[in-house]
N, C-alpha and C positions, 0 to 999 in steps of 0.2 A: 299676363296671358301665357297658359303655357298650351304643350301639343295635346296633352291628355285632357284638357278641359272641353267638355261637352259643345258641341255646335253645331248648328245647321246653314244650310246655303238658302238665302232669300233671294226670288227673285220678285221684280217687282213689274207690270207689263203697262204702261202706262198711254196716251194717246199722244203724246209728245215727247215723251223719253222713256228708257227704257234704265231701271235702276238697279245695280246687282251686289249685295255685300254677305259675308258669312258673318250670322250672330249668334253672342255665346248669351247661356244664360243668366246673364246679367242686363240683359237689352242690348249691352253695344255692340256696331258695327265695324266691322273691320274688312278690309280690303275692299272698300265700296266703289264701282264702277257705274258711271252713266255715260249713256250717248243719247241720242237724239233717235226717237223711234224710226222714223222713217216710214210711214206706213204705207208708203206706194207702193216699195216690195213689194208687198205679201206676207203670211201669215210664213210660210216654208223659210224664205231670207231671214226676216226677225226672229224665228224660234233657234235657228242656225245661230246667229249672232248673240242672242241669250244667252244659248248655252254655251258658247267660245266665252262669252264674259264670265258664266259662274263658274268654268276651271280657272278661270286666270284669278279669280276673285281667292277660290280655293288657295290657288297656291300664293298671293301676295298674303292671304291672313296667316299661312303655316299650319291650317288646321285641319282635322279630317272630321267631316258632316256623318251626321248620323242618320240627315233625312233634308228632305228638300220642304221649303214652304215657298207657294207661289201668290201671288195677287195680283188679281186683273179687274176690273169692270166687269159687271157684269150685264145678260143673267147668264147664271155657269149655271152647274150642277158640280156644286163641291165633293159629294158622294162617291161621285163617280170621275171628277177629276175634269170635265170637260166642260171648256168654253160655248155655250150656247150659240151667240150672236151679240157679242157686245157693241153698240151702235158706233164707238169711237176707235175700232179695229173694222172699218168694210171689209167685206170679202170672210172674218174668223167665222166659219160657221160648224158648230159640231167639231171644234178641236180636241183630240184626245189630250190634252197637254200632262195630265198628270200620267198616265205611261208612257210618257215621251220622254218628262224627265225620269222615270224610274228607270227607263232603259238606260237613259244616257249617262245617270250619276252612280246608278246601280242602289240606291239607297230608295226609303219611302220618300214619296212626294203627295204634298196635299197642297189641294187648290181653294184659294176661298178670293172674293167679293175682297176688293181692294179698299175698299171703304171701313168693310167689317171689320176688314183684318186692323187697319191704320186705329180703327176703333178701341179694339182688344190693346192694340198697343198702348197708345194714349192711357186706358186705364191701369194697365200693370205697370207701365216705366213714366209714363208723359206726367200732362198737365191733370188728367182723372185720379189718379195717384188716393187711393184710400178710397173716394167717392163712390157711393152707394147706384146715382142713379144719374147716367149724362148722354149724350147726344157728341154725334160727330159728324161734324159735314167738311167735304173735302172739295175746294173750291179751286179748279184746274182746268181741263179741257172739258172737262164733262164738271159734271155735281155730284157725287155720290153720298152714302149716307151710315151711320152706324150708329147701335144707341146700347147700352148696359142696361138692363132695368133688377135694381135691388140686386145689384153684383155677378148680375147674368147677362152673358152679349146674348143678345136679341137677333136668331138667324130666320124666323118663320117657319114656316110649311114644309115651303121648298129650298129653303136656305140663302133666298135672295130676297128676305124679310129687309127695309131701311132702306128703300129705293125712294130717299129724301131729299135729290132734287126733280124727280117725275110728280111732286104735287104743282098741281095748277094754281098761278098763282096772277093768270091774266086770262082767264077765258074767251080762246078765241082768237088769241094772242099770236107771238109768231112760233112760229115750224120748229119743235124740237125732235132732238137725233130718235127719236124714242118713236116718233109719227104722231106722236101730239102739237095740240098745239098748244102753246101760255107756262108749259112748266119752267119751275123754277130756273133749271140748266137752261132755257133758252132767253134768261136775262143776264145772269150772275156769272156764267161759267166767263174763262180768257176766252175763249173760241165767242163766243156771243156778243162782248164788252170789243174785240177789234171788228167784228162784222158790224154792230152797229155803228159803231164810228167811219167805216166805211162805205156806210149808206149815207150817211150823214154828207160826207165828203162828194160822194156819186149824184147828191140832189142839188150841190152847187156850193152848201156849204164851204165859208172860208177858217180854217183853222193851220194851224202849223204841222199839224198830221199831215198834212198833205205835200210831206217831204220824207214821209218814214218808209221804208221800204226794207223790210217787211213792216208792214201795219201789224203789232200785235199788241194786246192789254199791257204792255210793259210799259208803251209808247204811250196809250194811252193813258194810264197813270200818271208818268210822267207829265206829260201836258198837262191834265187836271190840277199837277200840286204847281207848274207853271202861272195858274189859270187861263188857260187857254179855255175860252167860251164852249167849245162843239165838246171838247174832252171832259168840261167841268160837268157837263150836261149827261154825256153820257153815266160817269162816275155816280152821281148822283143816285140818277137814275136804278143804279147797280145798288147800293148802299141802301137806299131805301127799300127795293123790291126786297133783297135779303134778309133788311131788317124785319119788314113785316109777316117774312115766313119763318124765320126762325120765333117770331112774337106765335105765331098760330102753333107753332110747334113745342115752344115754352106752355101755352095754357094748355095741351095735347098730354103732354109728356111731364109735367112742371118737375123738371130735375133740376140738380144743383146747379150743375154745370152743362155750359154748350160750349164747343172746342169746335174751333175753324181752321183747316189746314190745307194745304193744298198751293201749288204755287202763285196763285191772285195775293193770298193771304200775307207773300212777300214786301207788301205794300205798308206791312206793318198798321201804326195805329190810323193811317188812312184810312183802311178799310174796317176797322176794330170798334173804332169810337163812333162812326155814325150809325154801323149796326148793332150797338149797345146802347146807346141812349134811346134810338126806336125802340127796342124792346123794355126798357125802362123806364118808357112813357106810357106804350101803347098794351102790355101785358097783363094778366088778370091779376091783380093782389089773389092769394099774398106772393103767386109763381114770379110778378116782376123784380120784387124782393129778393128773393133766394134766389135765383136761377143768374149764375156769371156769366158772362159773355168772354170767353177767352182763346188766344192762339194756342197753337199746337205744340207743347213741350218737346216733341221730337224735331220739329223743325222738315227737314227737308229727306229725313227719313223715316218717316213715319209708318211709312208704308212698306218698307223692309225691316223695319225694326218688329212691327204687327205681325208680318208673313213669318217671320220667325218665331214670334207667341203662336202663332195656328200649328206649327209644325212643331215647336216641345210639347204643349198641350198634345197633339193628337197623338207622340209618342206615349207619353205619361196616361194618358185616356182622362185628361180634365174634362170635365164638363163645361160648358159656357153657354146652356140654352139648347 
């Protein structure tokens, strides 16, 4: 790594951490920083703390940015740089974030769909690597979603095209962040897998979660590979709702590959192999055939490694859809 090698600052805005590194273009990251978002703040507090991270970030990699790449949840307006109303930030509404960081880095800043971008990654550095046509779902606080089709990322209309955990997937079902009700994020996401074990717990339910404090899907995982009954139930539950959307989304889309990432995914082949053999059951030949089921090659940066492909790209004027 030297000083004259090309690089960008990635930040990453997440609903549980906040993740900040400068990538060169090679994909790697360097000087990578996370905290814990905190989103009771406010949207003023976190953008403040971002941006203290990506100088510090700056100056632990030694390098000088040539432009800023951001990723957040959406729906934004990546054109125009601003955060719409993303359900898992209350209160961000109409953020200008992309002039906020051009002021504050003095370089270009572009903003994209945290999913897309983790997406775009995955296929230039990750686990999509050559592949023609895949799917990204990003399984964390929320659900997010991103797909390539024939070597093109897929933004839509309005550029918040792959909003692939807002398909319903229990109509009727419970309260997602979105004001729906049954989609997918309101069974799959960690925010949903420790709320229902919580109900679980609150109806009288006897389990050993009922010493975890904080209750969050890590615990419950845990418990599940323990087997703990109320945990295994829940898990389950989780495994299978996902398997059978990413199966609707295989006969959909029937791509090579489907790439799972996101911090639940940390669970490894827990969570891997019950929603690959659903879909290897229940999928339409020949898509059950062809279409993998696999984790995220970037691992736990995926999502600043992506923010970094959106921000060389848009210096260079790639195309991606």
């Amino acid at each position: 790594m030297s000083a004259g090698e090309p690089a960008v600052l990635s930040l990453d805005i997440g609903g549980t951490k906040l993740a900040v590194g400068v990538v060169t273009s090679d994909g790697a990251v360097h000087g990578l920083l996370v905290e814990p978002t905190r989103r009771e703040q406010g949207p003023d507090a976190i953008i403040s703390r971002l941006f203290g991270m990506g100088r510090s970030a700056i100056a632990r990699a030694g390098l000088e940015v040539a432009a800023v790449g951001i990723s957040c949840g959406g729906p934004l307006d990546s054109t125009r740089g601003i955060l719409l109303s993303p359900p898992h930030l209350p209160g961000w509404i109409d953020i200008p974030l992309g002039d906020m960081a051009r002021a504050e880095f003095g370089v270009p800043a572009f903003l994209e769909n945290d999913a897309t971008a983790a997406a775009l990654g995955e296929h230039r550095f990750g686990a999509g690597k050559g592949v023609s046509t895949m799917l990204y779902l990003t399984i964390s606080t929320g659900v997010g979603g991103g797909s390539v089709i024939h070597g093109k990322l897929h933004r839509g209309a309005a550029g918040n095209g792959g909003e692939l955990g807002h398909v319903v997937v229990r109509p009727g079902g419970r309260m997602c962040s979105c004001g729906r009700r049954g989609c997918l994020e309101a069974y799959v996401s960690g925010t949903s897998i420790a709320e229902r074990a919580a109900e679980a717990l609150a109806s009288g339910e006897v389990s050993t979660l009922a010493d975890a404090d904080p209750l969050t899907s890590v615990e419950v995982a845990d418990a599940a590979r323990a087997d703990d009954q109320l945990a295994r139930r829940i898990w389950d539950e989780t495994t299978d709702v996902l398997g059978q959307a990413v199966t609707d989304l295989v006969n959909i889309f029937e791509p090579e590959l489907v790439i799972l990432g996101g911090g639940v995914t940390r669970t490894g082949s827990m969570l891997l192999e019950p929603v690959a053999e659903v879909v290897g059951r229940d999928a339409m030949p020949p898509a059950a055939k062809s279409a993998q089921v696999v984790l995220a090659g970037l691992g736990d940066v995926v999502c600043v490694a992506g923010a970094g492909v959106v921000a060389f790209d848009a210096l260079t004027g790639a195309n991606h859809g």
